[in-house]
C-alpha positions as CSV (number, residue, x, y, z in Angstrom):
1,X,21.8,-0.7,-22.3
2,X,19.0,0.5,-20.6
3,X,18.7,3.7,-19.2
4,X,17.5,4.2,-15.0
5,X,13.9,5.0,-15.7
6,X,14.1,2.2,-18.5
7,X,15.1,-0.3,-15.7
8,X,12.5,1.4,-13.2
9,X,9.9,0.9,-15.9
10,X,10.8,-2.8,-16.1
11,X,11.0,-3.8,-12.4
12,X,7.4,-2.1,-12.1
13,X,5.9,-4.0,-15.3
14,X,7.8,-7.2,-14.0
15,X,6.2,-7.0,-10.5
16,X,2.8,-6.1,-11.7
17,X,2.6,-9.0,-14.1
18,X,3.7,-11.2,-11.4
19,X,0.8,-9.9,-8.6
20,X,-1.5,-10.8,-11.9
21,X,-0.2,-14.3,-12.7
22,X,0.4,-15.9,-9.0
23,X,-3.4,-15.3,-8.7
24,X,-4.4,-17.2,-11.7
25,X,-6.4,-20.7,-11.1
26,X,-3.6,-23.5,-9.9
27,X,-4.5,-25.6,-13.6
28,X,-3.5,-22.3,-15.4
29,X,-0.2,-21.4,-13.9
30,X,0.5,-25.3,-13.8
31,X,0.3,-24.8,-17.7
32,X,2.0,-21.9,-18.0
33,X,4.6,-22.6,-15.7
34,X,5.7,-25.3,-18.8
35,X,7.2,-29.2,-17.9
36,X,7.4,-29.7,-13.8
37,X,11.0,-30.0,-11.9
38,X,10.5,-33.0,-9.9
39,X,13.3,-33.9,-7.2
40,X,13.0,-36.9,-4.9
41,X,9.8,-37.1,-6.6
42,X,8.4,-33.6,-5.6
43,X,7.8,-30.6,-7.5
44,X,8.0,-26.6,-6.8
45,X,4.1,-25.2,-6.3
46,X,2.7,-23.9,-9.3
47,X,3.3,-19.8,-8.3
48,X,7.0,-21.2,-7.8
49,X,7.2,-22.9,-11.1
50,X,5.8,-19.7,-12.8
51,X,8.5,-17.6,-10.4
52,X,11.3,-20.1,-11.8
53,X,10.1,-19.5,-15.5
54,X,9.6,-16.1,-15.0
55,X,13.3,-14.8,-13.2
56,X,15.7,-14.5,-16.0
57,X,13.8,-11.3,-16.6
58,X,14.0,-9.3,-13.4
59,X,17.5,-8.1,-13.2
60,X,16.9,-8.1,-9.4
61,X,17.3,-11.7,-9.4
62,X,20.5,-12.0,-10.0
63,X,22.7,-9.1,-8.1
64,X,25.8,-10.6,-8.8
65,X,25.4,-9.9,-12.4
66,X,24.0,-6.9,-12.5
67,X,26.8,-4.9,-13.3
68,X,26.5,-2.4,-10.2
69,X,26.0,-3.1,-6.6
70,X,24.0,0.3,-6.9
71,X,21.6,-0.4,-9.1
72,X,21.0,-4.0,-7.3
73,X,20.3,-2.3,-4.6
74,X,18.3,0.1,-5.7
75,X,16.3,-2.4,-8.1
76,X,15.9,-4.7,-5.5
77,X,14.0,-1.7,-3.3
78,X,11.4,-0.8,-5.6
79,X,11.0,-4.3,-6.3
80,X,10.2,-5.3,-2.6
81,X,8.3,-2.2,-2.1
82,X,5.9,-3.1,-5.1
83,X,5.4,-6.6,-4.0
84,X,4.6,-5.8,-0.4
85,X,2.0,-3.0,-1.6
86,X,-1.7,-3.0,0.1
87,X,-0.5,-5.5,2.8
88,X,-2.4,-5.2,6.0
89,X,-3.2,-1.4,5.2
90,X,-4.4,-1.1,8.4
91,X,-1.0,-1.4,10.4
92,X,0.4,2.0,10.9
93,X,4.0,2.7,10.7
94,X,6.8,5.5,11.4
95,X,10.3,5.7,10.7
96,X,12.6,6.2,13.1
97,X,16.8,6.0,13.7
98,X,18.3,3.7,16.1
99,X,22.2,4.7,17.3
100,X,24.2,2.0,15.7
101,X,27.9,0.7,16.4
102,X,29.3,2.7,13.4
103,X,26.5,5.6,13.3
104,X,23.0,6.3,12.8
105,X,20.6,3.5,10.9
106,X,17.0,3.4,10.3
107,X,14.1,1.6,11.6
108,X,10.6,1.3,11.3
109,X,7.4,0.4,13.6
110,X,4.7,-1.2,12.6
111,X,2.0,-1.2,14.9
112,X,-1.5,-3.3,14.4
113,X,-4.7,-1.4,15.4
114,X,-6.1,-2.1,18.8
115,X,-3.1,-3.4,20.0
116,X,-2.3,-2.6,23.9
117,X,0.9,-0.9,25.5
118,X,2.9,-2.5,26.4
119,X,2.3,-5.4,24.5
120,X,4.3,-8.2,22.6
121,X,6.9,-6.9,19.9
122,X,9.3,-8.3,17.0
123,X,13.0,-7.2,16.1
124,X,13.0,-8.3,12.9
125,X,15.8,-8.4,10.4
126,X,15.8,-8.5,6.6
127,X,17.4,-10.9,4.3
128,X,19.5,-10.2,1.4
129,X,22.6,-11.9,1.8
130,X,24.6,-9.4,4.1
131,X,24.6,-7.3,0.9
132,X,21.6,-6.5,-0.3
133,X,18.0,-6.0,1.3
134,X,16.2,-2.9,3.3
135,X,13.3,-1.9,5.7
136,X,11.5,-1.5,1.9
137,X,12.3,-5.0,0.6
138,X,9.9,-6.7,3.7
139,X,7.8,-4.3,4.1
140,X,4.7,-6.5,3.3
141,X,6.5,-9.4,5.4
142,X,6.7,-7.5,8.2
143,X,3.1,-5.5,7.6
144,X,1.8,-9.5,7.6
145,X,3.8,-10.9,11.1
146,X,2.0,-7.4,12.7
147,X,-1.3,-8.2,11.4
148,X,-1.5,-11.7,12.2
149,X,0.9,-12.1,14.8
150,X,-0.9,-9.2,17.1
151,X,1.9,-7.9,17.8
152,X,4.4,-4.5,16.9
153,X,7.3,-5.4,14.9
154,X,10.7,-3.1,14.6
155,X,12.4,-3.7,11.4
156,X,16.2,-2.8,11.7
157,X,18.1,-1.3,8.9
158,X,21.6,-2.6,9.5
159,X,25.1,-2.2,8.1
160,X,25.2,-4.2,4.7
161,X,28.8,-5.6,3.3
162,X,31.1,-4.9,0.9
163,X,30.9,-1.6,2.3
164,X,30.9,-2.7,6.1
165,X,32.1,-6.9,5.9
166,X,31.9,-9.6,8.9
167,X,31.4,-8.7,11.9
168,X,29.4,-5.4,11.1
169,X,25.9,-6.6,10.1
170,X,25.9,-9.2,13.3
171,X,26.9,-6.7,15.8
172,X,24.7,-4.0,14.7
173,X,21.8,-7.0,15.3
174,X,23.2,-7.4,18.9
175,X,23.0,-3.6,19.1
176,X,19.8,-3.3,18.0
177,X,18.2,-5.3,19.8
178,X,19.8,-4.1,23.1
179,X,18.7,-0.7,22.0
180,X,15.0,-1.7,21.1
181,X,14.7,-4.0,24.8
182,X,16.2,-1.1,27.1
183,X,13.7,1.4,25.2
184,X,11.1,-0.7,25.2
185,X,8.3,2.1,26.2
186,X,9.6,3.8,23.4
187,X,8.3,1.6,21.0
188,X,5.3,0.3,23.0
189,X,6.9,-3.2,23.6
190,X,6.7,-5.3,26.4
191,X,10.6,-6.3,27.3
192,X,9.5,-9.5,28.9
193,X,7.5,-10.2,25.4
194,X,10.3,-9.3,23.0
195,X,10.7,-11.9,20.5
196,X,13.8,-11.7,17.7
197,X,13.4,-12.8,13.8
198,X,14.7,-12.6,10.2
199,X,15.0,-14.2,6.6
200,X,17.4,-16.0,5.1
201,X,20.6,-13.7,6.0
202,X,18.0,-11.5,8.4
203,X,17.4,-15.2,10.2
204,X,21.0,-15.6,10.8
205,X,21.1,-12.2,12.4
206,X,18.6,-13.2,14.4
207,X,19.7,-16.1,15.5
208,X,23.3,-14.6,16.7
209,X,21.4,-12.2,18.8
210,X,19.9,-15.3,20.3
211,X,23.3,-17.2,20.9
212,X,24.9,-13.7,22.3
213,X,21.8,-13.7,25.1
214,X,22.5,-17.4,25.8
215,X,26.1,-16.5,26.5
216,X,25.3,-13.6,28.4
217,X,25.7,-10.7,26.7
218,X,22.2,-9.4,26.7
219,X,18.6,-10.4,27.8
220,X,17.2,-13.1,26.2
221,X,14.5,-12.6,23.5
222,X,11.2,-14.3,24.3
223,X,10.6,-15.8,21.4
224,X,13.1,-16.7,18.0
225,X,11.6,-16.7,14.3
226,X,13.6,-18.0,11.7
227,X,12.5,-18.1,8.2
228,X,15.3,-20.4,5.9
229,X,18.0,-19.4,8.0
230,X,21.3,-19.4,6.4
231,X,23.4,-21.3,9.3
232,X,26.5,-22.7,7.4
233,X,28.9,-20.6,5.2
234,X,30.5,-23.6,4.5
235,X,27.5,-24.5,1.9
236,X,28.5,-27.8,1.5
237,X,24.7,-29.9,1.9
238,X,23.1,-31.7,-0.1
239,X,20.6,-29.2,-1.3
240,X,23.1,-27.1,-1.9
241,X,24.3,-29.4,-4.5
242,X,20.4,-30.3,-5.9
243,X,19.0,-26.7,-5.6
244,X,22.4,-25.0,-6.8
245,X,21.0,-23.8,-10.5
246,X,17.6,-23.0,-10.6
247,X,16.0,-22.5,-8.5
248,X,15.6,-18.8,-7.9
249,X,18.5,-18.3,-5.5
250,X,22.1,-20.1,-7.2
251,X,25.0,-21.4,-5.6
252,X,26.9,-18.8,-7.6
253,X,24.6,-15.9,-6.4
254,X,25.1,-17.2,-2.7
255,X,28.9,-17.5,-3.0
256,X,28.9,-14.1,-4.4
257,X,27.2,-13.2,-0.9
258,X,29.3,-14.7,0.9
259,X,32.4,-13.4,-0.6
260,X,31.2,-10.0,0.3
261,X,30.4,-10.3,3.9
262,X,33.2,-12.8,4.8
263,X,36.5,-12.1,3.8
264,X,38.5,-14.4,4.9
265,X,37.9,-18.6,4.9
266,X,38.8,-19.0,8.3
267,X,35.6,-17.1,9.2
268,X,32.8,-19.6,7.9
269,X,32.5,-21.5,11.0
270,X,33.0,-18.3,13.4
271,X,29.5,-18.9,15.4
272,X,28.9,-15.0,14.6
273,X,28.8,-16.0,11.1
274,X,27.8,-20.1,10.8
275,X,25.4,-20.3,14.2
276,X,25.0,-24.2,13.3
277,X,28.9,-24.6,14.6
278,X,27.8,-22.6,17.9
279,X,27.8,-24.9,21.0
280,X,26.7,-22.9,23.6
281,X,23.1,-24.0,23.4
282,X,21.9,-23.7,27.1
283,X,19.5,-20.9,27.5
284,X,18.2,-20.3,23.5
285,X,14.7,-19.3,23.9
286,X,11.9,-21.4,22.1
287,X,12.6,-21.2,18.7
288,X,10.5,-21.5,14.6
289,X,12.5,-23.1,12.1
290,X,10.9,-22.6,8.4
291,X,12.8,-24.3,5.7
292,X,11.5,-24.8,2.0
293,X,11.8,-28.0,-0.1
294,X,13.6,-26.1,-3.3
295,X,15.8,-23.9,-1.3
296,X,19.9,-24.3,-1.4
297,X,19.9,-23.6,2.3
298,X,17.2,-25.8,3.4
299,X,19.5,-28.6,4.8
300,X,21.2,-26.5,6.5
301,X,18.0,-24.8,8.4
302,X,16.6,-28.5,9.1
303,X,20.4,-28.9,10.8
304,X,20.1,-26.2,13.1
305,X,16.4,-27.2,13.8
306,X,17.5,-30.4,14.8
307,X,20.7,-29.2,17.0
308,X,18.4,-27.1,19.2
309,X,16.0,-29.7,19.4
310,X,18.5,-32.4,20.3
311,X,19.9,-29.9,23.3
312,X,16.4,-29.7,24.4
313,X,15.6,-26.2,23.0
314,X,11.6,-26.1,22.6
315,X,12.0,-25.9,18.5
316,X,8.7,-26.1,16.2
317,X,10.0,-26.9,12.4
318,X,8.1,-26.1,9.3
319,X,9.4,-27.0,5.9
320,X,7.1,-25.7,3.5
321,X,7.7,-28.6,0.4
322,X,7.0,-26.7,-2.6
323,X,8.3,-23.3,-1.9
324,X,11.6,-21.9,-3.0
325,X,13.9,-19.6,-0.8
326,X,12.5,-15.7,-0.3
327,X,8.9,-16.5,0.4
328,X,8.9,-13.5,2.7
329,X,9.6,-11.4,-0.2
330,X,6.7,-12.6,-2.0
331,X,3.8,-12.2,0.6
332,X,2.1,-9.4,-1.6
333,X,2.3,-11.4,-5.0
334,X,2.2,-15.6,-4.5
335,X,-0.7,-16.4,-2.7
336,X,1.5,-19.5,-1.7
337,X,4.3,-17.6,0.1
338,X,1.3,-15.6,1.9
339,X,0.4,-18.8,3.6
340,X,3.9,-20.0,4.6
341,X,4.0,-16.4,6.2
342,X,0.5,-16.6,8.1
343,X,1.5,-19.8,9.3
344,X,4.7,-18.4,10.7
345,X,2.6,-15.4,12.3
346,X,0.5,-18.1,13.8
347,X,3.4,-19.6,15.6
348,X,5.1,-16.7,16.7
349,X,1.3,-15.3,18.5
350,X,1.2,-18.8,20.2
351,X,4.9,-18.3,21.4
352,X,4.3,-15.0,23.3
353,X,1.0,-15.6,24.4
354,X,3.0,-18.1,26.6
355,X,5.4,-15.3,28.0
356,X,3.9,-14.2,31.3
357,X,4.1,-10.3,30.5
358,X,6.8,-8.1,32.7
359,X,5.0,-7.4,36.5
């Protein structure tokens, strides 16, 4: 068994071989990576297939058999912090609280240089299933949408599940972004220019605050950025089915999620938790939808692309075909994941330059 600065030791020799082999000429890595997975005819990028060959030695791939939610947790930080090392180093940032619901929870600002005030801003939220995840985990995602986006991006630390299940993690994301668009001078933001996005679990987030707005309940963000949005607890796809072993993120690791954030059956299609079963469509702002070709939850991203869309929400969908789930983890390490990211920047500048700023 090894010991905590054993473990340490391995998550920071894991992560620097990785930054070292995702850079490696495409023939190399298509080599090492060993015999191709090919579905409906395609196959994973060669950084991916390396990433797949790779992940059944980092213990922070696979939380749910870890053996402590602690030391997921905790693995999972450093990890996230080592891969988003060196991003953007010009992008300055502070950390700050923000009153939550149930108490305090952190934040942090990242701020391009040369940007004006007030100017166009992102309340962003991390993935990690509900359970897992922290400002640390994205910090090179969220260095990267400042950067290339031109714009400052809050990153919300938000109440994570066992601890605090269903509906904690969604109505600290209302909350927050409530808090962060009624003190917008505060954080150098334009209100009329506030745009809302995620990851994964951070997407979903993101897209509830979206949903509440349409309803009502707040302002509306300007802009929505979702990057493989998990939409459906239900899980019941077809890529959920062909991506369910293997590919990085299991079926059994995202039941294991979902187990700890919703308790109870009758709450996977509660719109809080499943947006895809939301009706109230009238009034969503314009929206990014990035799905990946060797990602579980990629049908169910494409479905909620296409709901908008049909319901005549202005929708722009990316699915990046070789890429597994997580890229926005990854920005600091897979060239590959980088790109998806920049591309996703590049939509998100486009979509506020279009807000008129507030008179």
């Amino acid at each position: 068994m090894l010991n905590r600065l054993s473990r340490r030791l391995l998550v920071r020799s894991i992560m620097t071989a990785l930054r070292w082999l995702l850079r490696l000429p495409s023939p190399v890595l298509r080599v090492l990576g060993g015999r191709p997975v090919v579905v409906e005819g395609r196959q994973p990028v060669p950084t991916a297939r390396m990433l797949i060959r790779v992940a059944r030695f980092a213990p922070f791939d696979a939380p749910h058999r870890n053996g402590s939610l602690a030391r997921a947790r905790r693995e999972l930080n450093l990890a996230g912090a080592l891969a988003g090392a060196g991003i953007c180093k010009g992008v300055r940032t502070s950390d700050r609280t923000w009153p939550g619901p149930g108490g305090p929870l952190p934040l942090r600002l990242y701020e391009p240089a040369g940007l004006p005030e007030p100017g166009p801003a992102l309340v962003y939220f991390h993935g990690g299933g509900f359970v897992l995840g922290s400002l640390d985990t994205h910090e090179g995602a969220c260095r990267l949408l400042a950067e290339e986006a031109g714009v400052r991006v809050v990153s919300i630390g938000y109440r994570l599940a066992p601890e605090h299940p269903f509906p904690a993690a969604a109505s600290d994301a209302i909350a927050a972004f409530s808090h962060v668009r009624e003190n917008a001078p505060g954080f150098g933001a334009d209100p009329a220019r506030l745009a809302v996005g995620g990851d994964s679990s951070g997407a979903n987030l993101a897209a509830v605050v979206a949903h509440a707005a349409a309803r009502g309940e707040l302002p509306p963000p300007a802009f929505s950025l979702l990057l493989t949005p998990a939409t459906d607890a239900l899980g019941e796809s077809a890529s959920h089915r062909q991506f369910g072993s293997g590919f990085r993120l299991d079926r059994d690791e995202w039941a294991w999620y979902r187990d700890q954030y919703l308790r109870d059956p009758a709450q996977y299609t509660d719109p809080r938790a499943s947006v895809l079963y939301d009706d109230h469509l009238a009034g969503l702002p314009p929206t990014y939808v990035a799905t990946c070709g060797f990602d579980l939850l990629r049908d169910e991203g494409e479905a909620y692309a296409r709901k908008l869309a049909s319901a005549g929400v202005p929708v722009v969908h990316r699915r990046h075909e070789g890429q597994l789930h997580g890229f926005a983890n990854r920005v600091g390490i897979d060239p590959d994941a980088q790109r998806a990211m920049v591309h996703a920047a590049g939509v998100l500048r486009a979509g506020l330059a279009l807000t008129p700023p507030r008179d």
